[in-house]
LUMZA-736971 format. One record per atom (N, C-alpha, C): residue number from 1; x, y, z. Coordinates in steps of 0.05 Angstrom, whole numbers, plus 5000, padded with zeros to 4 digits. Example, Ala and Ser with C-alpha at 12.3 -4.5 7.8 and 13.67 -1.06 7.14 Angstrom:
! residues 2
num = 1	u = 5264	v = 4886	w = 5156 $
num = 1	u = 5246	v = 4910	w = 5156 $
num = 1	u = 5264	v = 4934	w = 5156 $
num = 2	u = 5257	v = 4955	w = 5142 $
num = 2	u = 5273	v = 4979	w = 5143 $
num = 2	u = 5258	v = 5001	w = 5157 $
//
This chain:
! residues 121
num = 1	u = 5887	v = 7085	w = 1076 $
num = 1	u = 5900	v = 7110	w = 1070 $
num = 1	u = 5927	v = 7105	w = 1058 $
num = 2	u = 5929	v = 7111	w = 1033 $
num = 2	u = 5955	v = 7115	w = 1025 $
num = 2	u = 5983	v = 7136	w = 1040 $
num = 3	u = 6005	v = 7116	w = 1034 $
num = 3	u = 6029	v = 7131	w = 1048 $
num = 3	u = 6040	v = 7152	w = 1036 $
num = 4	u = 6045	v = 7180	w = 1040 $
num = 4	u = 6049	v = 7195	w = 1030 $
num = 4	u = 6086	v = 7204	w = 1039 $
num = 5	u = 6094	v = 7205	w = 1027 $
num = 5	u = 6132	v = 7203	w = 1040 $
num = 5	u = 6121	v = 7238	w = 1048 $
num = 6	u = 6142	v = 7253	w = 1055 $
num = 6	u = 6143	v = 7286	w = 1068 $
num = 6	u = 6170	v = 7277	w = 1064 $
num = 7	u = 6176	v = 7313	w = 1050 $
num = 7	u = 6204	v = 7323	w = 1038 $
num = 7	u = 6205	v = 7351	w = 1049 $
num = 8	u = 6217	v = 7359	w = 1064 $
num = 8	u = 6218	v = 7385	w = 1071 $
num = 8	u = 6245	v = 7392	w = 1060 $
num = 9	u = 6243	v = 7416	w = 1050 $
num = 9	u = 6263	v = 7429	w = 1029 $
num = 9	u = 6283	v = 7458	w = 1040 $
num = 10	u = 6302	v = 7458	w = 1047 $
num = 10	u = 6309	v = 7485	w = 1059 $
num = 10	u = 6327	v = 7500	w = 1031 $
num = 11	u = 6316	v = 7516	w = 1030 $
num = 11	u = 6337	v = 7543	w = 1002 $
num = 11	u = 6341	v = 7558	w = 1016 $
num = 12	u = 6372	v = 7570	w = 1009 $
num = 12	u = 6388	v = 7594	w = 1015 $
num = 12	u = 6378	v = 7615	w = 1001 $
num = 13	u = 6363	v = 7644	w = 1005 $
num = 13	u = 6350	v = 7662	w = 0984 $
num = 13	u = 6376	v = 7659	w = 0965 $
num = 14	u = 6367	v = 7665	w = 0940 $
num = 14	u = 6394	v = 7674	w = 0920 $
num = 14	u = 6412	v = 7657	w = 0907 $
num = 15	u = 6406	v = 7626	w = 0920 $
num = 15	u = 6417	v = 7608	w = 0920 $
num = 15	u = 6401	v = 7583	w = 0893 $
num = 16	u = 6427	v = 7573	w = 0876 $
num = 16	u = 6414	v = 7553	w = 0870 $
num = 16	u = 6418	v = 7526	w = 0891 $
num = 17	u = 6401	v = 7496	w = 0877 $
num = 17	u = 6403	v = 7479	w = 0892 $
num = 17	u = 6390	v = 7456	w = 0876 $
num = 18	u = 6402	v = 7433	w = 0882 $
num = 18	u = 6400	v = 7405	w = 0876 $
num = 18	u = 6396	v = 7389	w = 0894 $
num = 19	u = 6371	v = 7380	w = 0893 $
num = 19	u = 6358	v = 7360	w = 0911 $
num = 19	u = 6355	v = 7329	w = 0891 $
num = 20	u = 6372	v = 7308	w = 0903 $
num = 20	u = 6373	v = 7290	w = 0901 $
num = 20	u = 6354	v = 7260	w = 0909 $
num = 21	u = 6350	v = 7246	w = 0899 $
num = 21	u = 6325	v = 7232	w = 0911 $
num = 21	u = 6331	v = 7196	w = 0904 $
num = 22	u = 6336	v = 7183	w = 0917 $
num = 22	u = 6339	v = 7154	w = 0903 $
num = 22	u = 6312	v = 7134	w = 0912 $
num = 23	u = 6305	v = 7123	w = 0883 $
num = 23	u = 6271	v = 7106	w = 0904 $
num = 23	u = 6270	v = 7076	w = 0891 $
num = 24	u = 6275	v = 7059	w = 0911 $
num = 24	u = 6274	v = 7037	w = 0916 $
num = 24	u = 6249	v = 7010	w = 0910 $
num = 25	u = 6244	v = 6990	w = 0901 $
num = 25	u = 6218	v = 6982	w = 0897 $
num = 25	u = 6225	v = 6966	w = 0937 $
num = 26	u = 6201	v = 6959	w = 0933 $
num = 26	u = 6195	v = 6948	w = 0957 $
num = 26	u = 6199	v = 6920	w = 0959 $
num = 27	u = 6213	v = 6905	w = 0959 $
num = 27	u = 6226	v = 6879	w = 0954 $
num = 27	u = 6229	v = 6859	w = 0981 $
num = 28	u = 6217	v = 6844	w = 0997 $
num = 28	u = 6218	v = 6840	w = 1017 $
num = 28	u = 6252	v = 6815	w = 1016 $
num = 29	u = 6256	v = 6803	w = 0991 $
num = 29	u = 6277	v = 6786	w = 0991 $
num = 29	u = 6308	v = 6816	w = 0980 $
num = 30	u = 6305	v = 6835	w = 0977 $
num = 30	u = 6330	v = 6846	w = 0972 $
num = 30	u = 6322	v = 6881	w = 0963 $
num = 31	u = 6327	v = 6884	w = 0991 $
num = 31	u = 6308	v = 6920	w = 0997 $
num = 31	u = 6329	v = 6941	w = 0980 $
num = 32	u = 6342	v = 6936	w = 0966 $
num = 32	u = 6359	v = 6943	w = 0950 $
num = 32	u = 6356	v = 6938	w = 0920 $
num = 33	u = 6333	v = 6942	w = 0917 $
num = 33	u = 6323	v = 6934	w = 0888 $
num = 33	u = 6315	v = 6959	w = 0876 $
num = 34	u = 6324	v = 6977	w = 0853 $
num = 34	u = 6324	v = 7002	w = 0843 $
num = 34	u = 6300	v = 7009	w = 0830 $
num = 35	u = 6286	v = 7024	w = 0827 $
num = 35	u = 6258	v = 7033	w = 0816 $
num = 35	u = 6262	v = 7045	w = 0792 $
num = 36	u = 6260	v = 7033	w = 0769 $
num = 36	u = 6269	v = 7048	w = 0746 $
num = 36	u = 6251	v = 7067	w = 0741 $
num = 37	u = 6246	v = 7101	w = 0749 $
num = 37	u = 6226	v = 7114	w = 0740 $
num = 37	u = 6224	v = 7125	w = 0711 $
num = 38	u = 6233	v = 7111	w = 0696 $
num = 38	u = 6225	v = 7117	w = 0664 $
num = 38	u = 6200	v = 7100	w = 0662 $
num = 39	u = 6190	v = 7086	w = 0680 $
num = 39	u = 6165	v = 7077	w = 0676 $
num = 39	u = 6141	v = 7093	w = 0682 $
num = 40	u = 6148	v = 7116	w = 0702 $
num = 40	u = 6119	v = 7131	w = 0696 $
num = 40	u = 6124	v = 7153	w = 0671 $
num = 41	u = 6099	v = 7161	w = 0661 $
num = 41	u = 6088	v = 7173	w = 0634 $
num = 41	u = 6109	v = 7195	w = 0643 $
num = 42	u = 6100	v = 7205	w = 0666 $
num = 42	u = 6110	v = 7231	w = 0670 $
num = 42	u = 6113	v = 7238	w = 0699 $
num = 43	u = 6133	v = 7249	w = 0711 $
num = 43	u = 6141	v = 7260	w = 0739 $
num = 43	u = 6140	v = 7289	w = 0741 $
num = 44	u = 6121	v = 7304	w = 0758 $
num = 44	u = 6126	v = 7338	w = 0762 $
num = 44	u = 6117	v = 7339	w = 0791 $
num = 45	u = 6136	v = 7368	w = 0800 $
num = 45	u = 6129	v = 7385	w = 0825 $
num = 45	u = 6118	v = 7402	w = 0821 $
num = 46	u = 6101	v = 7408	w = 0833 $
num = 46	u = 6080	v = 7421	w = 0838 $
num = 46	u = 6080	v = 7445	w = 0867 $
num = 47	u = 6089	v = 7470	w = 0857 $
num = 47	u = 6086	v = 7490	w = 0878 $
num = 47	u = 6069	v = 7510	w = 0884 $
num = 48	u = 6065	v = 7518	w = 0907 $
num = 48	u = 6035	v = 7536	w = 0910 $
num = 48	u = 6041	v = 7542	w = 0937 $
num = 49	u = 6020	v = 7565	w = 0941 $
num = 49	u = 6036	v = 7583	w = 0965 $
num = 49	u = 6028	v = 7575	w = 0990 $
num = 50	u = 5993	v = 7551	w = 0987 $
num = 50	u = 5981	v = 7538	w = 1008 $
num = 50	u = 5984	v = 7515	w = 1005 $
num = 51	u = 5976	v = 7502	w = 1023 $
num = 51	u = 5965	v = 7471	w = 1021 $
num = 51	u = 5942	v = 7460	w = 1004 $
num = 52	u = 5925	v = 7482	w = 0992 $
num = 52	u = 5896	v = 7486	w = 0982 $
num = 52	u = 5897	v = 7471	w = 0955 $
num = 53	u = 5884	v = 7454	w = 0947 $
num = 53	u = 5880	v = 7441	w = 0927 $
num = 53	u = 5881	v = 7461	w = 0900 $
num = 54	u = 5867	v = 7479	w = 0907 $
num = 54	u = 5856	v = 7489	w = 0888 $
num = 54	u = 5869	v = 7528	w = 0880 $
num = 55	u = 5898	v = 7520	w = 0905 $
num = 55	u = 5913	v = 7541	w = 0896 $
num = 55	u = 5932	v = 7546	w = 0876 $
num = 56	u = 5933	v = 7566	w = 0870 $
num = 56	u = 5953	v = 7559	w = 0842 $
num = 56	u = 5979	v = 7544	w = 0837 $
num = 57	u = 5990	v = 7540	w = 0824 $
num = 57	u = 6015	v = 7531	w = 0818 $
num = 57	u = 6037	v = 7558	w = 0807 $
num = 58	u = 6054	v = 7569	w = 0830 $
num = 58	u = 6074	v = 7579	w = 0825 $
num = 58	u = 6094	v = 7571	w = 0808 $
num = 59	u = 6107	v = 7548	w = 0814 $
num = 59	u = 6126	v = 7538	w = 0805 $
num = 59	u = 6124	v = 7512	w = 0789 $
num = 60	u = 6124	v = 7500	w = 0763 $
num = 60	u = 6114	v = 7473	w = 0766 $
num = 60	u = 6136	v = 7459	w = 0755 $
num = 61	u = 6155	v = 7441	w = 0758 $
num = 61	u = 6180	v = 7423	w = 0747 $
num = 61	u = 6169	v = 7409	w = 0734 $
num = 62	u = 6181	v = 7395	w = 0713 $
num = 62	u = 6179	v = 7371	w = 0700 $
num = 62	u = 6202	v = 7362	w = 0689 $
num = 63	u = 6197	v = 7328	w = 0675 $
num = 63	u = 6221	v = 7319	w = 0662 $
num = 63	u = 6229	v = 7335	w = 0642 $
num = 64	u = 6258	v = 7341	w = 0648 $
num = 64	u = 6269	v = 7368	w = 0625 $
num = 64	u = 6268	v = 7398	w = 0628 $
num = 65	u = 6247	v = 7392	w = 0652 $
num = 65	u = 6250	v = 7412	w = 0658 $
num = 65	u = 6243	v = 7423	w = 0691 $
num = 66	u = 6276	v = 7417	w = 0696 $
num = 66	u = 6280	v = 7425	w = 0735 $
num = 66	u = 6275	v = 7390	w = 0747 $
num = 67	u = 6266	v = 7374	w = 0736 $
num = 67	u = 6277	v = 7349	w = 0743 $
num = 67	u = 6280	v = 7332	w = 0718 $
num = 68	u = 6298	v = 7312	w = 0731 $
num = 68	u = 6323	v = 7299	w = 0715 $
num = 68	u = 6320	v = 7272	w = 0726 $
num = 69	u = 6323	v = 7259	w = 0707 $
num = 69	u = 6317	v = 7221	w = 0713 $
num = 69	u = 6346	v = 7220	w = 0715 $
num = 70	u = 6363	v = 7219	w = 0737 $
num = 70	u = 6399	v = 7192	w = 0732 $
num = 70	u = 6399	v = 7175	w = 0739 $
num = 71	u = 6425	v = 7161	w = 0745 $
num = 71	u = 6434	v = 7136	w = 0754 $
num = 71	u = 6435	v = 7113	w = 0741 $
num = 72	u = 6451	v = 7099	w = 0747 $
num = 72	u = 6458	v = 7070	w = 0725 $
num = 72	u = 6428	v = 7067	w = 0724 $
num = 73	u = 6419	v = 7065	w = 0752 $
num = 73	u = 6398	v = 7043	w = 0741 $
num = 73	u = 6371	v = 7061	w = 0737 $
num = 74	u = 6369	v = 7087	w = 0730 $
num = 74	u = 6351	v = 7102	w = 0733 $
num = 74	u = 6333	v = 7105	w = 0753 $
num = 75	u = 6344	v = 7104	w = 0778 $
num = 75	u = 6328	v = 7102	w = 0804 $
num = 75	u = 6332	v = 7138	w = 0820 $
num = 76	u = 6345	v = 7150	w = 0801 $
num = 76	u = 6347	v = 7171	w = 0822 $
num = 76	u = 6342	v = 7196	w = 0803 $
num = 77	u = 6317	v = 7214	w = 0822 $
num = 77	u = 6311	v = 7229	w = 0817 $
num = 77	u = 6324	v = 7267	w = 0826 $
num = 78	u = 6329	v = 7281	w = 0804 $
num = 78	u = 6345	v = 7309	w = 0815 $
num = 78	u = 6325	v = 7324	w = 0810 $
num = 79	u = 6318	v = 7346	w = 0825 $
num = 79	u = 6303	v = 7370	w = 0820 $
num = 79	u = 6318	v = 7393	w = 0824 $
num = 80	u = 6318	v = 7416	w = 0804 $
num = 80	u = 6334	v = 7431	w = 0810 $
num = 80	u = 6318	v = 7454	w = 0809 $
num = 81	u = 6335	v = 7475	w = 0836 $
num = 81	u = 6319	v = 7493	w = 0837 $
num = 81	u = 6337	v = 7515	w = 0825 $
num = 82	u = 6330	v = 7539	w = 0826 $
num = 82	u = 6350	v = 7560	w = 0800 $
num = 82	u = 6343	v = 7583	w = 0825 $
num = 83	u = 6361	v = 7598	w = 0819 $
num = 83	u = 6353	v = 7630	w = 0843 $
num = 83	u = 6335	v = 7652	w = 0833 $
num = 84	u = 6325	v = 7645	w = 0808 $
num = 84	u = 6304	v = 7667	w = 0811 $
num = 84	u = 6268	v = 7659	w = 0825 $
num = 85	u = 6277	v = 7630	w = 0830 $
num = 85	u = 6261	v = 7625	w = 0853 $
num = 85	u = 6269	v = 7624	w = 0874 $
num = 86	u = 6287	v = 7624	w = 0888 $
num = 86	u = 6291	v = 7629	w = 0915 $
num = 86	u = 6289	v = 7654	w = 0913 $
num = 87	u = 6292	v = 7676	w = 0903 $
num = 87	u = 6293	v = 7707	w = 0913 $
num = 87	u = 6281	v = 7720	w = 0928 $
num = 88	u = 6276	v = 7706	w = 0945 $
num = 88	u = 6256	v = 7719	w = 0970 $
num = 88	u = 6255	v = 7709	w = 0988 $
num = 89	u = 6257	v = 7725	w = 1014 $
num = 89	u = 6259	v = 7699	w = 1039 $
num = 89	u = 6244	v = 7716	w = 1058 $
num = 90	u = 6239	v = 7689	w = 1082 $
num = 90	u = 6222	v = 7682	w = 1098 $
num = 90	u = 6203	v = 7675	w = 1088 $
num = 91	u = 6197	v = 7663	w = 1060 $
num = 91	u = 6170	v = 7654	w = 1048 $
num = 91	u = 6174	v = 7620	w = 1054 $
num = 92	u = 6154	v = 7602	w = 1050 $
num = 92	u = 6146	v = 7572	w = 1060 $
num = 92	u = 6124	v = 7573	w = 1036 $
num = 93	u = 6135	v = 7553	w = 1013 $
num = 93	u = 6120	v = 7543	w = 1005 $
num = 93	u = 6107	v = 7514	w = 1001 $
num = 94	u = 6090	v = 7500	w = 0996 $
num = 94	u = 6077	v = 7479	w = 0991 $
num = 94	u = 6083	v = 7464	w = 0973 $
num = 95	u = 6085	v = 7435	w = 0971 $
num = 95	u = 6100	v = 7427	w = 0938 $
num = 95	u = 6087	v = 7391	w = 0949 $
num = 96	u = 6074	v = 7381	w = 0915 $
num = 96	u = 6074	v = 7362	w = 0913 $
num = 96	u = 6093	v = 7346	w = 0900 $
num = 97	u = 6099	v = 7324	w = 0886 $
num = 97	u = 6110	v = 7306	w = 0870 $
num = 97	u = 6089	v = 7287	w = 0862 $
num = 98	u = 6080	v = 7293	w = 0838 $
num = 98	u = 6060	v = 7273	w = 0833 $
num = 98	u = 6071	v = 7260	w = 0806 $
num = 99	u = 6063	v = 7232	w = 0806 $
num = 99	u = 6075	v = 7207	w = 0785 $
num = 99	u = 6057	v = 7198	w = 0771 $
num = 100	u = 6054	v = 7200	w = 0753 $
num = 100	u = 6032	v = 7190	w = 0731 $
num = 100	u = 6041	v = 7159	w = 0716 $
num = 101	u = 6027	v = 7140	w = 0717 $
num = 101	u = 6034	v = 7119	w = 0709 $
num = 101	u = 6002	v = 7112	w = 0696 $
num = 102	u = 6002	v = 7092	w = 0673 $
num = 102	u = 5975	v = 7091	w = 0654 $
num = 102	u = 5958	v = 7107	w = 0665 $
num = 103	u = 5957	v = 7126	w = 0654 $
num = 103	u = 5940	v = 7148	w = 0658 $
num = 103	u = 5925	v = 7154	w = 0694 $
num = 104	u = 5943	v = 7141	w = 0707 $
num = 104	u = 5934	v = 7157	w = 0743 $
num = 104	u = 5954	v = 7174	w = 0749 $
num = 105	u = 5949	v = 7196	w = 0768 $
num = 105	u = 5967	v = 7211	w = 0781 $
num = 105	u = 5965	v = 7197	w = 0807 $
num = 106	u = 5993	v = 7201	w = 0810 $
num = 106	u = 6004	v = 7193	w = 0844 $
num = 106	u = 6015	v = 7213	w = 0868 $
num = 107	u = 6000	v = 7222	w = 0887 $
num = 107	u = 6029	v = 7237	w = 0894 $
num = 107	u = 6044	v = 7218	w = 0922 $
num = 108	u = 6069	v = 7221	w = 0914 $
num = 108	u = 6085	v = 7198	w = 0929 $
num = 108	u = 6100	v = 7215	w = 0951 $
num = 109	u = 6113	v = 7235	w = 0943 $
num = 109	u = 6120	v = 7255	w = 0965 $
num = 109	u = 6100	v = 7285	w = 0965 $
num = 110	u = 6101	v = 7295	w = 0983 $
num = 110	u = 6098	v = 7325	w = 0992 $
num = 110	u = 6113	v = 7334	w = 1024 $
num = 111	u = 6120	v = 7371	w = 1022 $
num = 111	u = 6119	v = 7375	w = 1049 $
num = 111	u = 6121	v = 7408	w = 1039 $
num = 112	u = 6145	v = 7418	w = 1054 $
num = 112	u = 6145	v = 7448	w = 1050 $
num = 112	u = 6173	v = 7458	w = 1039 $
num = 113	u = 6175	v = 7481	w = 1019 $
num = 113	u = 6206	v = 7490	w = 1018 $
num = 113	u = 6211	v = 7517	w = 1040 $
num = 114	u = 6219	v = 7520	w = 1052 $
num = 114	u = 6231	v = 7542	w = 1068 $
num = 114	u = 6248	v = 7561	w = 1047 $
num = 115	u = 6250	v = 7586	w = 1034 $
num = 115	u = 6272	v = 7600	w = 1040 $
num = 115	u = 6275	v = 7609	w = 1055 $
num = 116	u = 6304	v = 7614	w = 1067 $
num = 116	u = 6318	v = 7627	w = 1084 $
num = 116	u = 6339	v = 7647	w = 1080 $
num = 117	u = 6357	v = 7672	w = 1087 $
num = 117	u = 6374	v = 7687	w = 1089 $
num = 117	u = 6390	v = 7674	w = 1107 $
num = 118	u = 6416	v = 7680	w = 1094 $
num = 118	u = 6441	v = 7659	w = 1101 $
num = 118	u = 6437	v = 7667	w = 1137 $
num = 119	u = 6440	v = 7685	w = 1139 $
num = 119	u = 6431	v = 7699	w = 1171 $
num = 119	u = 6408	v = 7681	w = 1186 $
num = 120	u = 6397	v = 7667	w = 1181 $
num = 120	u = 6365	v = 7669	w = 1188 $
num = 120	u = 6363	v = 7636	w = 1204 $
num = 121	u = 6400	v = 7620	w = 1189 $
num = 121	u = 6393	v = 7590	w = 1188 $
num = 121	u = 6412	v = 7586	w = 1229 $
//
């Protein structure tokens, strides 16, 4: 079974937000070795209101758009969220991150976004 990381996401309704991400290769001599992700084809999140494979995609990010490759060494990933998707609260949605490298999809993280009312936290 592949490892799947879990990202749980909390939004303020109304609120924008920047979620930051730094990913590492696995290096047993120097665990501090940067993952340049300009090597996969393509990086997107993937949102939907279930867990269901085959539910739709509300929301979908990509490079350029709502995530952002930085860092010297290109190891760190930003996704940004905008408030006309948070505008609603007490909703929980579902979200993958899947990585495409020669033509496979990966998904490396998933978990849930919460909005919340500033009241609610």
């Amino acid at each position: 079974m592949e490892n799947i990381g879990k990202l749980n996401i909390n939004l303020i309704r109304g609120n924008d937000k920047i979620v930051t991400l730094s990913f590492f290769e696995l290096d047993l001599q120097n665990v501090e070795t940067p993952l340049d992700l300009r090597i996969y084809e393509s990086i997107r999140m993937d949102v939907k209101v279930d867990n269901n494979i085959n539910s739709p995609v509300i929301l979908a990010l990509a490079i350029d758009s709502g995530i952002t490759i930085i860092g010297t060494d290109y190891n760190v990933l930003r996704i940004a969220f905008d408030r006309s998707f948070s505008s609603t609260n007490g909703i929980q949605f579902n979200h993958d991150i899947l990585f495409k490298k020669d033509s496979l999809n990966e998904t490396l993280l998933k978990g849930v976004i919460n909005i919340q009312s500033v009241t609610t936290l």
